[in-house]
C-alpha positions in Angstrom: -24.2 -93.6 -119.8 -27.4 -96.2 -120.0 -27.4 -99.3 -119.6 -29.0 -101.7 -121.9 -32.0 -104.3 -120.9 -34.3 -106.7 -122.1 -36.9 -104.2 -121.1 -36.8 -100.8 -119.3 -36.4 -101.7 -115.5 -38.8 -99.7 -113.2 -37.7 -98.0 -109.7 -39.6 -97.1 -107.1 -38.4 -94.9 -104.3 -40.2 -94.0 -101.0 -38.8 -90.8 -99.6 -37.0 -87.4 -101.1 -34.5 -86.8 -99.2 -30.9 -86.8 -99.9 -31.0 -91.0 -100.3 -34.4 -91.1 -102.3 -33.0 -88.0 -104.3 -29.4 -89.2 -105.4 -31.0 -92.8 -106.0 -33.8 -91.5 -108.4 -31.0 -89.6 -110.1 -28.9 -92.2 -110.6 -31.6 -94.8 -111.8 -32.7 -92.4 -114.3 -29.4 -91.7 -115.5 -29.2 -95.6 -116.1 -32.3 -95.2 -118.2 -34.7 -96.9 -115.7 -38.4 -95.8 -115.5 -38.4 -94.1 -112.0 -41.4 -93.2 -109.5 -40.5 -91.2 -106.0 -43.0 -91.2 -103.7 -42.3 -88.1 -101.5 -44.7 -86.6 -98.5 -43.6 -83.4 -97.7 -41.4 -82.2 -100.9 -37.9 -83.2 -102.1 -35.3 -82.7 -100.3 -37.0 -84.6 -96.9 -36.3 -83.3 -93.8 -32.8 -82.8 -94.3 -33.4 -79.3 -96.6 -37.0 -78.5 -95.6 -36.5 -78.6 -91.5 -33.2 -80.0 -90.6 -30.0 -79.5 -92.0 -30.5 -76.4 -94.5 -32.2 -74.1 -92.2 -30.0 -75.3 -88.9 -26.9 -74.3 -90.7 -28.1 -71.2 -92.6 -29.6 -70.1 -88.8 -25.5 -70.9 -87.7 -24.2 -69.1 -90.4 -26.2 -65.9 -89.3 -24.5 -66.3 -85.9 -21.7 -66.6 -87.0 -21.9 -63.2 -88.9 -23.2 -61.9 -85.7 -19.9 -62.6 -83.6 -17.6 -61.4 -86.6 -19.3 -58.2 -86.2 -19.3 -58.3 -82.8 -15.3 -59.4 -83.0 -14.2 -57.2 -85.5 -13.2 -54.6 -83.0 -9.9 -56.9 -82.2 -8.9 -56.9 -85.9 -9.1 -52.9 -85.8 -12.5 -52.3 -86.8 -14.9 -49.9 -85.1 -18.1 -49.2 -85.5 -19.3 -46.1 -84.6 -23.0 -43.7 -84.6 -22.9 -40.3 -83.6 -25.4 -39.2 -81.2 -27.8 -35.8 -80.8 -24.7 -34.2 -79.7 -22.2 -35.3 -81.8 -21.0 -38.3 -79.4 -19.6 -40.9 -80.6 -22.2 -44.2 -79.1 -21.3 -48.2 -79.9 -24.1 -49.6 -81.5 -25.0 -53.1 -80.7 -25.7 -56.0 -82.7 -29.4 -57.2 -83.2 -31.0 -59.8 -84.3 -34.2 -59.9 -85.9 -35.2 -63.3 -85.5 -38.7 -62.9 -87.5 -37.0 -62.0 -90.3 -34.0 -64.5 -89.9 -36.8 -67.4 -89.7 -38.1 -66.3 -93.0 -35.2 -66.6 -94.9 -34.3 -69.8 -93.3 -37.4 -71.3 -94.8 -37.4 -69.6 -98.0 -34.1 -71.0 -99.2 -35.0 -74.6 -97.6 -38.0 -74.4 -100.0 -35.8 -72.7 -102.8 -33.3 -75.5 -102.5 -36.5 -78.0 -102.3 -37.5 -76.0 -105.6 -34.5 -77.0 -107.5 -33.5 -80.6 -106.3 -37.1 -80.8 -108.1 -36.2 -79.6 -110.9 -33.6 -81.5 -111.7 -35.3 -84.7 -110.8 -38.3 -83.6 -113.3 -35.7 -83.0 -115.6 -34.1 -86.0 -115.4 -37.7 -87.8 -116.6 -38.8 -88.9 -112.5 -42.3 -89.0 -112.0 -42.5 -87.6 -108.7 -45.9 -88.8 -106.4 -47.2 -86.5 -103.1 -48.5 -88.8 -100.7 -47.3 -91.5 -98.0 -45.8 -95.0 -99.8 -46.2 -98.1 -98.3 -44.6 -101.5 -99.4 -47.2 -103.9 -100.9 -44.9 -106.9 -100.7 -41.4 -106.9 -102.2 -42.5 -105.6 -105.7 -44.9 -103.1 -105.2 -45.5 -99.5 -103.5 -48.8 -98.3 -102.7 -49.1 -94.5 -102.6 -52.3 -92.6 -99.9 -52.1 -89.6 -102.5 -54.9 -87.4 -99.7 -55.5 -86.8 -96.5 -58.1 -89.2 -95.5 -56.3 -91.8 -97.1 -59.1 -93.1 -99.6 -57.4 -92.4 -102.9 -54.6 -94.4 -104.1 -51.6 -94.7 -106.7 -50.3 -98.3 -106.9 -46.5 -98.3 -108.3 -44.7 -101.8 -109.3 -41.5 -102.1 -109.4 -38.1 -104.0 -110.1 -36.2 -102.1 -107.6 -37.1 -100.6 -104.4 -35.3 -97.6 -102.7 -37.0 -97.1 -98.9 -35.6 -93.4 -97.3 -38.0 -92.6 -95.0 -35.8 -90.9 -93.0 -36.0 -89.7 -89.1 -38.0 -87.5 -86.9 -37.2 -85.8 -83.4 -37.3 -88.5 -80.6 -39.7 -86.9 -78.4 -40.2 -88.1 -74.1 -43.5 -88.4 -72.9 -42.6 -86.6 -69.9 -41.4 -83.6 -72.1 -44.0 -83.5 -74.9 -42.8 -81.2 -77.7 -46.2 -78.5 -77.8 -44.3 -76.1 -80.7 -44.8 -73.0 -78.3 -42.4 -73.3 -75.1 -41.3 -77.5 -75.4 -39.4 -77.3 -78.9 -37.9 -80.3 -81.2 -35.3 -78.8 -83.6 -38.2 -78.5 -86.7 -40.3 -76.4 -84.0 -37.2 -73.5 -83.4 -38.6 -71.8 -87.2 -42.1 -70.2 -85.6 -40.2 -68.1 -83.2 -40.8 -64.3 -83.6 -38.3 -63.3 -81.8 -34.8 -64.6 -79.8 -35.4 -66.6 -76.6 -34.6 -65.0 -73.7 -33.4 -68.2 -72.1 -33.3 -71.3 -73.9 -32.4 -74.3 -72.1 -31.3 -77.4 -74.4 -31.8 -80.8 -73.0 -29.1 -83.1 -75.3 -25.1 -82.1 -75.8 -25.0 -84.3 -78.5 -24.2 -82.9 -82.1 -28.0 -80.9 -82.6 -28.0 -79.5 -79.1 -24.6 -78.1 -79.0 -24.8 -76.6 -82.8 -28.2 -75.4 -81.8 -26.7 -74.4 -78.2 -24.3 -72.3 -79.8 -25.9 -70.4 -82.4 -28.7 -69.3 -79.7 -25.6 -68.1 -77.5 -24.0 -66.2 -80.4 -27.1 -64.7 -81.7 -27.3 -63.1 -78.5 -29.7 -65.4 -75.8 -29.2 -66.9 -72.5 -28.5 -70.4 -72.9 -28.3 -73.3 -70.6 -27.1 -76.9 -72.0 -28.0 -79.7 -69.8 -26.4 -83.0 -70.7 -26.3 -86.1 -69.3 -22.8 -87.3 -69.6 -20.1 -86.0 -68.5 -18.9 -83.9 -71.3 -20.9 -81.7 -74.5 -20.2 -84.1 -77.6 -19.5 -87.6 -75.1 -18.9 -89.1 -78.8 -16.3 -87.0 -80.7 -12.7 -86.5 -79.9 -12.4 -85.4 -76.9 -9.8 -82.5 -77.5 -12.1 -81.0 -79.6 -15.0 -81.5 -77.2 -12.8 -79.9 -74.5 -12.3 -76.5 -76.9 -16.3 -76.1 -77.5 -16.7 -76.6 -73.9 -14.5 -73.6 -73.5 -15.7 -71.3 -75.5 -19.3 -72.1 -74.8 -18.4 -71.1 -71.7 -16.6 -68.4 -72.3 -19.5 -66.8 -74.5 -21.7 -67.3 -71.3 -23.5 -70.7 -71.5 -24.4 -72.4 -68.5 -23.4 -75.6 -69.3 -24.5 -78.7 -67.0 -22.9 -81.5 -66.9 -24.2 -85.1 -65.2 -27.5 -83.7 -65.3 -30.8 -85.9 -66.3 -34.2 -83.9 -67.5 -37.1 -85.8 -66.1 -39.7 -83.4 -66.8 -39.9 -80.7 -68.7 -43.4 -78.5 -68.4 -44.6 -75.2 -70.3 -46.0 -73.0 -67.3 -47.5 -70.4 -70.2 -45.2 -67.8 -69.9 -41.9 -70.0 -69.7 -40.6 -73.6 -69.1 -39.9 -75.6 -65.6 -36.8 -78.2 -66.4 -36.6 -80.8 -63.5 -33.6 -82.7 -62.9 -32.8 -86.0 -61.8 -30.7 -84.5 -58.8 -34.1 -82.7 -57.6 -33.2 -79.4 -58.6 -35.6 -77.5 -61.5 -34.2 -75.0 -63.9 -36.6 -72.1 -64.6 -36.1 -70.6 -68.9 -38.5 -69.1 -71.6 -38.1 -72.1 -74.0 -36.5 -75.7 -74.1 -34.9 -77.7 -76.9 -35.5 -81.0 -76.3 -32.6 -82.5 -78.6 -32.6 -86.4 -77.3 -31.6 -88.1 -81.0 -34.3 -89.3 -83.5 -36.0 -92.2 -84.6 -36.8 -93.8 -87.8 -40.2 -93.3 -89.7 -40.3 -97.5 -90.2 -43.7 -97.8 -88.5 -46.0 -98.7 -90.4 -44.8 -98.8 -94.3 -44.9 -102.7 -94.9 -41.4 -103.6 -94.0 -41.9 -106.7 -92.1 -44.6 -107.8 -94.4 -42.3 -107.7 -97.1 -40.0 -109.4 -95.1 -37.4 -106.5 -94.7 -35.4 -106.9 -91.1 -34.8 -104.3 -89.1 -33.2 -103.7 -85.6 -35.1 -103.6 -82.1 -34.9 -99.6 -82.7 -37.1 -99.4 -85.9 -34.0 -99.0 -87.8 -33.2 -101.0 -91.5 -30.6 -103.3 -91.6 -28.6 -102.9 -94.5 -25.1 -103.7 -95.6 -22.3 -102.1 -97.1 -24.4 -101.5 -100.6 -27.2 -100.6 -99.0 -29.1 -103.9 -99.5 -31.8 -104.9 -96.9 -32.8 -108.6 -96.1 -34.8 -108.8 -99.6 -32.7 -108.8 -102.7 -34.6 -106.3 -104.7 -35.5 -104.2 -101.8 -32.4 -101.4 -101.1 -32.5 -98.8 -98.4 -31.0 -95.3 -97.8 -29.8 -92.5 -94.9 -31.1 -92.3 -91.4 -34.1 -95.1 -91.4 -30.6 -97.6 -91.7 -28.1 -99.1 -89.3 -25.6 -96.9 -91.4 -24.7 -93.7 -90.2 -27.3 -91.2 -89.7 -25.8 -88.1 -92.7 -27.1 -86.4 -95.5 -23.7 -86.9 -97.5 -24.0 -90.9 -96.3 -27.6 -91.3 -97.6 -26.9 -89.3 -100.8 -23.9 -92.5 -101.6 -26.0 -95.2 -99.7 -29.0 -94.1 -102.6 -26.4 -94.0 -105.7 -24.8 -97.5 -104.5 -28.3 -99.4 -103.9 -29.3 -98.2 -108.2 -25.8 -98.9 -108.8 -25.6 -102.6 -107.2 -29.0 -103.2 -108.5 -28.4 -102.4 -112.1 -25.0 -104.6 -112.0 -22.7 -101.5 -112.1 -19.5 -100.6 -110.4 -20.2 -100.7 -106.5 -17.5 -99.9 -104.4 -19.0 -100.8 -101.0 -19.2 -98.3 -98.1 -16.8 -97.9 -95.6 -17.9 -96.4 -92.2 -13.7 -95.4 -91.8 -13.9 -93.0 -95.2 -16.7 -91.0 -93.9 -15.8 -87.4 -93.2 -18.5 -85.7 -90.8 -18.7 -82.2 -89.0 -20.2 -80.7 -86.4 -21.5 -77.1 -87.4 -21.1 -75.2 -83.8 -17.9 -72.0 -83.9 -15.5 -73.4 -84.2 -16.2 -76.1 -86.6 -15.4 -79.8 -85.6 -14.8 -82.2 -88.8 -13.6 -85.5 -88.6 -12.5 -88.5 -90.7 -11.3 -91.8 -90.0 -9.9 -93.3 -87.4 -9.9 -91.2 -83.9 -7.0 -91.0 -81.2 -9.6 -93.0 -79.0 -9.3 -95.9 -81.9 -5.7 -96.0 -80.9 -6.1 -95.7 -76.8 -8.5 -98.9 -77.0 -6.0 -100.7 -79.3 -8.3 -101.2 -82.4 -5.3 -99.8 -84.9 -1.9 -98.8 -84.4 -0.9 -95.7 -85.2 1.1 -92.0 -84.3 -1.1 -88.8 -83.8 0.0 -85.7 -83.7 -1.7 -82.1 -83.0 -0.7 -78.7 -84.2 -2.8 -75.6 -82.8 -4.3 -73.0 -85.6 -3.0 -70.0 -82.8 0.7 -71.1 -84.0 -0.9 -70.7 -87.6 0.4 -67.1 -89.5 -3.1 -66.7 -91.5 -4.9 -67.5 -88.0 -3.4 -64.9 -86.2 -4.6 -62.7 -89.1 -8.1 -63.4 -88.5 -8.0 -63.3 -84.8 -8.7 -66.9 -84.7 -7.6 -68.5 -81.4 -9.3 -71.6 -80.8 -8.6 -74.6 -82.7 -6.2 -77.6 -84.1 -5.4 -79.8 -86.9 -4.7 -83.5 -85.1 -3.3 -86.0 -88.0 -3.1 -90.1 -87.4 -1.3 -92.2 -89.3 -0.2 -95.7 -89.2 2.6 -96.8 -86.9 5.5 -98.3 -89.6 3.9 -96.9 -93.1 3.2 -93.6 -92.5 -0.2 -93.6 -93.9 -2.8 -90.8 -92.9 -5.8 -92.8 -91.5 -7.4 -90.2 -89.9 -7.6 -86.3 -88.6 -9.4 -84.0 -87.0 -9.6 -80.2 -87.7 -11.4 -77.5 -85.1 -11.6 -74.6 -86.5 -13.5 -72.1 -88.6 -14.8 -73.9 -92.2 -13.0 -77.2 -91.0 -15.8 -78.6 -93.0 -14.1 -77.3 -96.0 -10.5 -77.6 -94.5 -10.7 -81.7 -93.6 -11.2 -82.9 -97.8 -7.7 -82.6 -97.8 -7.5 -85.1 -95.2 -10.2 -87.2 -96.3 -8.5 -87.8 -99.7 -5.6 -88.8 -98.3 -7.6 -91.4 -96.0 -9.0 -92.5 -99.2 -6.3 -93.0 -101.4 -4.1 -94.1 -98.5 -1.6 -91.4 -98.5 1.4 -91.3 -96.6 2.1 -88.0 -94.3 5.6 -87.6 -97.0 2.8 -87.6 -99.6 0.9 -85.2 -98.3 3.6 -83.1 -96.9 5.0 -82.2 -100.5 1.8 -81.0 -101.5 2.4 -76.9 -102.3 -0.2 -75.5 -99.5 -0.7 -71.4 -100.0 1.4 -69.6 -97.3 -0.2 -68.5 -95.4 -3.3 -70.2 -95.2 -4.8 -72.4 -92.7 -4.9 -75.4 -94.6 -1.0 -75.1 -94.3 -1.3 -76.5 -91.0 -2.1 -79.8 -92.4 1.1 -80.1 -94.3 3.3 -78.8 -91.5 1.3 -81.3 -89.2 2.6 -84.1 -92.0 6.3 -82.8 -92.1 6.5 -82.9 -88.1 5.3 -87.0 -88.6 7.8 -87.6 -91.1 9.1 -91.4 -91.2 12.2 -91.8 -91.4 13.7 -94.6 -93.8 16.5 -96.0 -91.9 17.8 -98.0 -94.6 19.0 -94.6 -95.9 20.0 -93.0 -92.9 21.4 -96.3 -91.4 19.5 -97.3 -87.6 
């Protein structure tokens, strides 16, 4: 559907990532006149060195360990030797040729998200943007920075995006000291990496290095791997990162990190050092504000760099909108893909329905899977919302038992009184595909009686969630008398 103007309204978006993408999309949908100004290719960071590649490297090791499990399902694998003796063979991995396919369908995925914009009628511009005031976006198409493209515009979309947060006393050198868009060069599987970070990247990246078959050490600095997720499912990757061999360190500061030349020297803040072959240095990220014209334009943002925007993805300057990970909103590919349709959407006078940091569904990609939505069982404990939580483990589950799965839960919070599902949590394999459920009955405020008559395949795992909602039934006393 287009909308109708007085004139054709023009759009200018800095970035191509999943913000800049979804907004050019959208605007050009609405028959605006759209320019994206995008450095490194569409898709940003989060296809070309983040998110595609990170979780098409964790899906490899995940088909490494259900190899290297399916011996307890009553599958064997067998060579014969010289002599006609049976030998095990073990599982490799031939991280050269993992690497490559990584980046090839980053850049195939890249390939097509352009497609469809240059379909769609965007004009897409390679180069750095800059804001030029609150109407314009001026465009260093080379490298020297002498030619440029100068773009007006109605509208402006900034999604700049993030990059690695990097220490000075742990400088990233893409050799030993890595940052998560570094791991890509390596030839072949580190024989022991140590990951400074137990947040989200350094335990997904933790795990996959553990189950692709390397010597891992995490080192965090709090007192648990994932300090900001539910802490039951923190407490099951804990275990079976440690069961699979990590070294996991706990309370533990990096001050210094060097690359000796043939490895790495990790020194704590206790005084000890840890000796490895590489280090991950996964400390969070920080935006790429610097420098593009914000303040001149008159765009706030926080003490960290960050945008401030609100609900529709509207900075400080009324026709100035920004998306995903450079924003005070939360740092996901899914978020800056709706932030990026909301900001054309508000700006062209169309339905907004405003974003609401409670109907976000997020996972963490380690094995087993952690997905969340809503509100958590900590929410509860620190009295922010009343409500009833209960927790069913996928071992009791007939289809998990099936597939050997033994680690894992589906937790389920509703309201205190109503019954409706506020929240869940599911640990498990695919609980990024297992939690929509869940997060459509958060969203259209579903009661656990609603969602418990919903037919779930037996057996499957999702029928956990509806056996979680029958054991919250509420009970309507005016029926049953009180």
């Amino acid at each position: 559907m287009s909308m109708s103007f007085e004139r054709t309204q023009t759009v200018a978006i800095i970035g191509g990532g999943p913000g800049g993408y979804e907004a050019a999309l959208a605007a050009a949908q609405l028959g605006a006149q759209v320019t994206l100004v995008e450095r490194a290719g569409v898709g940003g960071s989060a296809v070309i060195t983040d998110v595609v590649p990170s979780k098409s490297l964790i899906a490899t090791a995940d088909a490494a360990v259900a190899i290297a499990g399916a011996s307890d399902l009553g599958v064997q694998l067998f060579a014969r030797g010289e002599e006609g003796r049976p030998l095990t063979p073990q599982v490799a991995i031939n991280l050269a040729a993992v690497n490559k396919r990584l980046l090839s369908l980053a850049r195939q995925q890249s390939d097509d998200m352009r497609a469809s914009l240059v379909e769609a009628g965007v004009r897409i511009v390679s180069g750095h943007g800059r804001l030029e005031g609150p109407r314009a976006v001026i465009v260093s198409t080379d490298e020297g920075g002498t030619d440029f493209d100068r773009v007006e515009a109605d509208t402006i979309v900034v999604s700049v995006g993030a990059s690695p947060r990097e220490l000075p006393s742990a400088k990233p050198d893409g050799r030993r000291i890595l940052t998560w868009t570094q791991l890509y060069d390596m030839r072949q599987l580190p024989e022991h990496l140590i990951v400074v970070g137990s947040g989200v990247t350094g335990a997904e990246f933790a795990g996959a290095y553990m189950n692709l078959g390397a010597k891992v050490t995490l080192v965090s600095s709090r007192d648990r791997v994932l300090p900001g997720e539910d802490a039951d499912a923190a407490a099951v990757l804990e275990r079976v990162f440690k069961r699979g061999g990590m070294t996991v360190l706990s309370k533990c500061r990096a001050e210094r990190v060097e690359n000796t030349g043939d490895g790495v020297v990790v020194s704590l803040g206790d005084g000890r050092t840890l000796e490895g072959s590489h280090c991950l240095m996964a400390v969070g990220s920080i935006p790429n504000t610097a420098g593009i014209g914000l303040e001149e334009a008159g765009v706030q943002t926080t003490e960290s760099g960050h945008i401030q925007v609100n609900r529709v993805a509207r900075t400080s300057v009324p026709n100035i909108y920004a998306a995903g990970d450079c924003t005070t909103f939360v740092p996901l590919a899914s978020v800056a893909a709706m932030q990026g349709r909301t900001a054309v959407f508000h700006a062209f006078g169309d339905v907004v329905i405003p974003l609401e940091r409670r109907r976000i569904t997020s996972n963490i990609f380690t094995a087993p899977e952690i997905a969340t939505v809503g509100w958590q069982e900590k929410d509860i404990a620190d009295g922010k919302v009343d409500g009833v939580v209960h927790k069913l483990p996928l071992a009791a589950n007939a289809r998990a038992k099936m597939m050997g799965i033994k680690d894992g839960f589906v937790k389920l919070i509703a309201r205190e009184g109503s019954g409706s599902v506020i929240g869940g949590v599911i640990v498990g394999p695919r609980a990024s595909e297992l939690i929509y459920p869940i997060a459509i009955a958060v969203e259209r405020r579903l009661t656990v009686d609603q969602v418990s008559r919903v037919f779930a395949v037996y057996p499957s795992l999702s029928g956990s969630i509806t056996d979680a909602a029958r054991a919250m039934h509420v009970v309507d006393h005016t029926v049953y008398g009180a």
